[in-house]
C-alpha positions as CSV (number, residue, x, y, z in Angstrom):
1,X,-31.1,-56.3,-36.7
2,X,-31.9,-58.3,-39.6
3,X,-29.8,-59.7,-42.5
4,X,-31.0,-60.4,-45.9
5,X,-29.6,-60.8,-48.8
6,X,-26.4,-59.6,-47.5
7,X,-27.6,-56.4,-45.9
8,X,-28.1,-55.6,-42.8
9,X,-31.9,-53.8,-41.7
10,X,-33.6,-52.7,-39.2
11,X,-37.8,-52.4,-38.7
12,X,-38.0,-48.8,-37.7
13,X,-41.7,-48.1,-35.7
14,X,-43.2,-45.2,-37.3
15,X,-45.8,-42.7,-34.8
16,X,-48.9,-44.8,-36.7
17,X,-46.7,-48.3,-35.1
18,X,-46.5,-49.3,-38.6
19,X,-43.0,-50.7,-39.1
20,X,-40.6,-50.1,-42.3
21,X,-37.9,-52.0,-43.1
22,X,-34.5,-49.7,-43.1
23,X,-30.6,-50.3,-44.9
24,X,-28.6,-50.0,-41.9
25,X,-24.3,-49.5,-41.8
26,X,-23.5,-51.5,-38.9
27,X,-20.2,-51.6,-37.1
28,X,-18.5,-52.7,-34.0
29,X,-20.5,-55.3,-32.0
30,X,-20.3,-55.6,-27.7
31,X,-22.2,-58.7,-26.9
32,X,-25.8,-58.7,-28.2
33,X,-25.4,-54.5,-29.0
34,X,-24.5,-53.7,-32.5
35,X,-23.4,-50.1,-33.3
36,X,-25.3,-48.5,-36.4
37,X,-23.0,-46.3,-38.5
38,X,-25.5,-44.5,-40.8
39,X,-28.9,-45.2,-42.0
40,X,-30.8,-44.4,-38.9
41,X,-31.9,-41.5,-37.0
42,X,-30.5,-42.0,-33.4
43,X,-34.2,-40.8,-31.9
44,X,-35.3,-43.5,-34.0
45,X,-37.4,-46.6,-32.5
46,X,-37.0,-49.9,-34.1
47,X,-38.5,-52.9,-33.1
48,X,-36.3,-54.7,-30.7
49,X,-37.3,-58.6,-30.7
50,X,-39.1,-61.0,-33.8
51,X,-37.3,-59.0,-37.1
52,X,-37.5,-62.1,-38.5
53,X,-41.1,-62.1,-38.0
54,X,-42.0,-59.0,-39.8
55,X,-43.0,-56.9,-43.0
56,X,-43.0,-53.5,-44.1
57,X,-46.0,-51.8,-42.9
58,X,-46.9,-54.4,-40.3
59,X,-48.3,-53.2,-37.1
60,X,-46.9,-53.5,-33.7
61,X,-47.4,-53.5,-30.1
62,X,-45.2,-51.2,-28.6
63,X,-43.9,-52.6,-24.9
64,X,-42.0,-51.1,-22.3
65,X,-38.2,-52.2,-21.6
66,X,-39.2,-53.8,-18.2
67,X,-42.0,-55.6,-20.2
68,X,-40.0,-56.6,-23.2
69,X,-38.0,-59.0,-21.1
Protein backbone atom coordinates (compact mmCIF):
# COMPACT_ATOMS: atom_id res chain seq x y z
CA UNK A 1 0.00 0.00 0.00
CA UNK A 2 0.89 3.42 -0.96
CA UNK A 3 -0.08 6.91 0.38
CA UNK A 4 -0.20 9.93 -1.62
CA UNK A 5 -1.67 12.81 -1.33
CA UNK A 6 -3.67 11.60 1.45
CA UNK A 7 -4.99 8.45 -0.19
CA UNK A 8 -4.24 5.39 0.17
CA UNK A 9 -3.49 3.00 -3.38
CA UNK A 10 -2.55 0.07 -4.41
CA UNK A 11 -0.55 -1.13 -7.88
CA UNK A 12 -2.88 -3.70 -9.03
CA UNK A 13 -0.88 -6.33 -11.78
CA UNK A 14 -3.01 -6.58 -14.74
CA UNK A 15 -2.74 -10.33 -17.00
CA UNK A 16 -0.26 -8.12 -19.53
CA UNK A 17 2.03 -7.46 -15.81
CA UNK A 18 1.36 -3.90 -16.48
CA UNK A 19 0.55 -2.36 -13.11
CA UNK A 20 -2.21 0.44 -12.43
CA UNK A 21 -2.36 2.46 -9.68
CA UNK A 22 -5.85 1.86 -7.63
CA UNK A 23 -7.97 4.21 -4.67
CA UNK A 24 -8.12 1.71 -2.07
CA UNK A 25 -10.60 2.05 1.50
CA UNK A 26 -8.36 0.62 3.97
CA UNK A 27 -9.23 -0.47 7.48
CA UNK A 28 -7.99 -2.34 10.41
CA UNK A 29 -4.28 -2.98 10.41
CA UNK A 30 -2.55 -6.51 12.18
CA UNK A 31 1.10 -5.93 12.01
CA UNK A 32 2.46 -5.40 8.42
CA UNK A 33 -1.38 -6.64 6.94
CA UNK A 34 -3.76 -3.93 6.21
CA UNK A 35 -7.37 -4.86 5.50
CA UNK A 36 -8.90 -3.25 2.21
CA UNK A 37 -12.54 -2.24 2.62
CA UNK A 38 -13.60 -1.49 -1.01
CA UNK A 39 -11.80 -0.58 -4.12
CA UNK A 40 -10.31 -3.88 -4.96
CA UNK A 41 -11.37 -7.07 -6.30
CA UNK A 42 -10.28 -9.77 -3.65
CA UNK A 43 -8.88 -12.18 -6.71
CA UNK A 44 -6.96 -9.16 -7.43
CA UNK A 45 -2.97 -9.26 -7.57
CA UNK A 46 -1.19 -6.16 -6.53
CA UNK A 47 2.35 -5.76 -6.33
CA UNK A 48 3.52 -6.70 -2.93
CA UNK A 49 7.10 -4.85 -2.41
CA UNK A 50 8.71 -1.31 -4.10
CA UNK A 51 5.05 0.79 -4.42
CA UNK A 52 7.07 3.54 -4.02
CA UNK A 53 9.03 2.53 -6.92
CA UNK A 54 6.32 2.48 -9.48
CA UNK A 55 4.04 4.06 -12.16
CA UNK A 56 0.90 3.39 -13.85
CA UNK A 57 1.56 1.08 -16.68
CA UNK A 58 5.00 0.00 -15.55
CA UNK A 59 5.90 -3.59 -16.12
CA UNK A 60 6.72 -6.16 -13.55
CA UNK A 61 8.22 -9.29 -12.74
CA UNK A 62 5.98 -11.43 -11.12
CA UNK A 63 7.77 -13.68 -8.17
CA UNK A 64 6.58 -16.45 -6.28
CA UNK A 65 5.86 -16.00 -2.27
CA UNK A 66 8.82 -18.27 -1.39
CA UNK A 67 10.95 -16.02 -3.82
CA UNK A 68 9.59 -12.70 -2.75
CA UNK A 69 11.30 -13.04 0.59
Amino acid sequence: MLLREGFAYVFRVGNDYKVAQTKVAVGRRFGERIEILAGLDPAARVAATGAGFLADGDTVRVVGASAAK
